[in-house]
C-alpha positions, 0 to 999 in steps of 0.5 A: 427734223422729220418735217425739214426731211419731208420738205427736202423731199418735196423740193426734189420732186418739184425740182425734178418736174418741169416742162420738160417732163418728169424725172426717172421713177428709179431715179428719184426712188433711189434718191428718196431712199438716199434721204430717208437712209441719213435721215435714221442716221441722223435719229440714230446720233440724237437719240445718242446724244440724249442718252448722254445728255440725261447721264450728264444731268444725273451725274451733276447733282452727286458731283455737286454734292461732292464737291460742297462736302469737300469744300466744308471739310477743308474750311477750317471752323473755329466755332460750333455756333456761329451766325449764318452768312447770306449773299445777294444775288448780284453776288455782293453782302446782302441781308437776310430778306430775299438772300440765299445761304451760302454756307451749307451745314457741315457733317460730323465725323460719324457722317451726321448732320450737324447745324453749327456754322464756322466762325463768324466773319465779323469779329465784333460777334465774335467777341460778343460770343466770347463775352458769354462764353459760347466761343469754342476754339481750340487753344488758349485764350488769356484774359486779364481783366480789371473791375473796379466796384463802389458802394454807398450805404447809409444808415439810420438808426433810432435807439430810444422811445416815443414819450407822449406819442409825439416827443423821441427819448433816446439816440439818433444815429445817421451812419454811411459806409463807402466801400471801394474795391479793386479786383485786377484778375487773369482768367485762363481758358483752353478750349479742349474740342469745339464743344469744351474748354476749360478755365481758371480765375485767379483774382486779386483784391484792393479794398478800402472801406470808409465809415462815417458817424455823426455824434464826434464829441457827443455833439449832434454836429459833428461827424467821424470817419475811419477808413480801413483798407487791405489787399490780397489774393482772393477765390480761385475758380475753376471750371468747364462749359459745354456746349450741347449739340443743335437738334435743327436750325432754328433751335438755340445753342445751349452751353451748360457749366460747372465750377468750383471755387476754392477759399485761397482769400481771407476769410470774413468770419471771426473780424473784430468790430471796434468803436471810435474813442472820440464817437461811440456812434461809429463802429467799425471792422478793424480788417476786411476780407478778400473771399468768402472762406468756404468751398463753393459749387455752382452749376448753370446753363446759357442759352444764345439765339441769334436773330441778326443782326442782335443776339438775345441771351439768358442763363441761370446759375446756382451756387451751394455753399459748402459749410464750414468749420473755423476757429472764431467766428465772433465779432466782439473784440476780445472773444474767440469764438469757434464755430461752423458758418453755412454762407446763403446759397445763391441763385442768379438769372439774367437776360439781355441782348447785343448787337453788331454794330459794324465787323469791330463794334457790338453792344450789349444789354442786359439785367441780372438778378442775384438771390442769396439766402440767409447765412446760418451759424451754429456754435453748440446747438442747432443751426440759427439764421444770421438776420439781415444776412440774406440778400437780393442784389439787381444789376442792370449791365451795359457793354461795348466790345471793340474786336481789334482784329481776330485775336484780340478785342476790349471789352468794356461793362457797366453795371448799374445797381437798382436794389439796396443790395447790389453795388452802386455801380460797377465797371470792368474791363477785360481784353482777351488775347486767343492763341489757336 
């Protein structure tokens, strides 16, 4: 601005200098003082305007912060855990690589930072969240659920001799038992803050079990069969899951739980096994249980990460059974028998992964293995290790979840057994319905 003056300056003095002579001295003084007078004026309102300028630029940020601060308040969140939402820079939905976060952390009531997201806009994750118990909303969430389990064993067995190293004396039995079972359920979960909730498990138990022997008629030939089957209300369980507060963002989120289950079914303990008439091969159980006749206590962790678009998870959980005393625990018909049974505490992992399809459709893998221990009896003396009792059960689970709209999805389970133990296969359907 000091050069445009200096310009103006110089033009008047051309101006004012012709052939005709030179202008007045006081004349040209008077307008050189003129310009230099606007000219700190002019100085004078830029300097002015900086200093607002530079208010202005301080004041911005704070007003910015305000304002998301505000905006993260208001937003109402239904979840502490929840996948990150990205946008592009043309404003569209983009991915992860080369995407800006939209969704700043929230802060908690005391003013800290917390680094949970609000609920997930896509309802497929949301369901799969829900699937392992690491969506935490507030209200009821009513689940009834429908597992249908089928096993298949069979047996042989050698009872006799080798007669010169090559020749067997003695009875060959080949036995199979086919077990199916039923199990309608309605599982009850209020969630109480956004980091606990509450549940109830009420199942019900339709069960058939069909054993099969060759030797009907004492012939090697022929085979029987005896199916028997019963129903009833089985354990009910409660319990609560919690879940632990992020340290940073890229931590993991972490939900501890605690149950308890209580024996309300029929007990296994004290069931008779009787022999066929007409083959003395097949032995049978002459009712079947619906629970496990004891207390239990378990206690366990989950662990969920995010990485879109899968999420991995794994959890482990220990289950301590709490010994029992009971009138009969015989299985010979026509004994009574009292006694105390400690059933085989368990231990359980597994691990997997899911993946959101679309906003509606995830699927999810994933492997556990379940461990118990021997079952201990004791009548009079000291305790004694029921043989063949403990048990190693492998299920390798595929799921599909299909999120109707924000309350309500299906979620459908696969599981396949790999070890002796475990069930041929099972297959479970459940369709939760939440009420915030």
């Amino acid at each position: 601005m000091k050069c445009l003056a200096w310009i103006l300056v110089l033009s008047i003095l051309s101006l004012g200098a012709g052939p005709a002579g030179a202008a007045p001295k006081s004349t040209v003084a008077q307008q050189l003082q003129a310009m230099q007078r606007e000219l700190q004026q002019l100085e004078k309102r830029n300097a002015e305007q900086q200093v607002k300028i530079d208010r202005l630029e301080h004041r911005l940020p704070a007003l910015a912060a305000a304002n998301r601060k505000k905006h993260s308040q208001l937003q109402p969140k239904t979840l502490v855990m929840g996948p990150m939402r990205f946008a592009s820079s043309d404003g569209g939905a983009g991915s992860p690589t080369g995407a800006r976060l939209v969704t700043p952390p929230a802060g908690d009531s005391n003013g800290k930072p917390t680094f949970g997201a609000p609920a997930p806009e896509q309802n497929s994750v949301k369901a799969t969240l829900q699937e392992q118990n690491a969506l935490f909303q507030k209200g009821f969430t009513i689940t009834p659920q429908l597992t249908y389990t089928y096993a298949d064993n069979r047996f042989f067995t050698l009872n006799g001799f080798l007669a010169l190293g090559a020749i067997f004396l003695g009875n060959i039995n080949v036995s199979r038992q086919q077990n199916n079972v039923f199990s309608p359920s309605l599982n009850v979960t209020y969630g109480a803050t956004k980091r606990l909730q509450y549940d109830v498990t009420i199942p019900y138990l339709a069960r058939s079990s069909t054993y099969t022997s060759a030797g009907a008629d004492s012939s090697s030939s022929q085979a029987s069969e005896k199916t028997i089957a019963n129903s009833g209300l089985g354990d009910i369980t409660v319990g609560a899951y919690y879940q632990l507060r992020q340290r940073s963002l890229s931590a993991p989120n972490v939900i501890v739980n605690a149950h308890l289950t209580i024996p309300t079914g029929q007990n296994p303990y004290g069931i008779k096994i009787a022999q066929d008439r007409a083959n003395n091969n097949l032995s049978y159980a002459r009712n079947l249980p619906t629970g496990s006749g004891v207390y239990s206590v378990s206690a366990g962790a989950t662990i969920i990460k995010q990485l879109d678009p899968a999420i991995v998870f794994g959890s482990v959980g220990y289950y301590y059974n709490i010994p029992g005393h009971f009138t009969d625990i015989s299985p010979t018909d026509g004994t009574l028998q009292p006694g105390f049974v400690a059933p085989g505490n368990a231990i359980s992992v597994s691990i997997g992964t899911a993946f959101a399809l679309n906003d509606r459709i995830s699927t999810s893998f994933s492997f556990q293995d379940t461990l118990v221990a021997s079952t201990r009896e004791r009548v009079k003396g000291p305790w004694i290790g029921v043989p063949g009792s403990s048990v190693n059960a492998g299920m390798l689970n595929i799921g599909a979840t299909y999120a109707v709209n924000k309350k309500v999805s299906v979620q459908t389970m696969l599981g396949i057994g790999v070890t002796h133990d475990a069930p041929s296969f099972q297959f479970s359907l459940r369709l939760p319905h939440s009420f915030p």
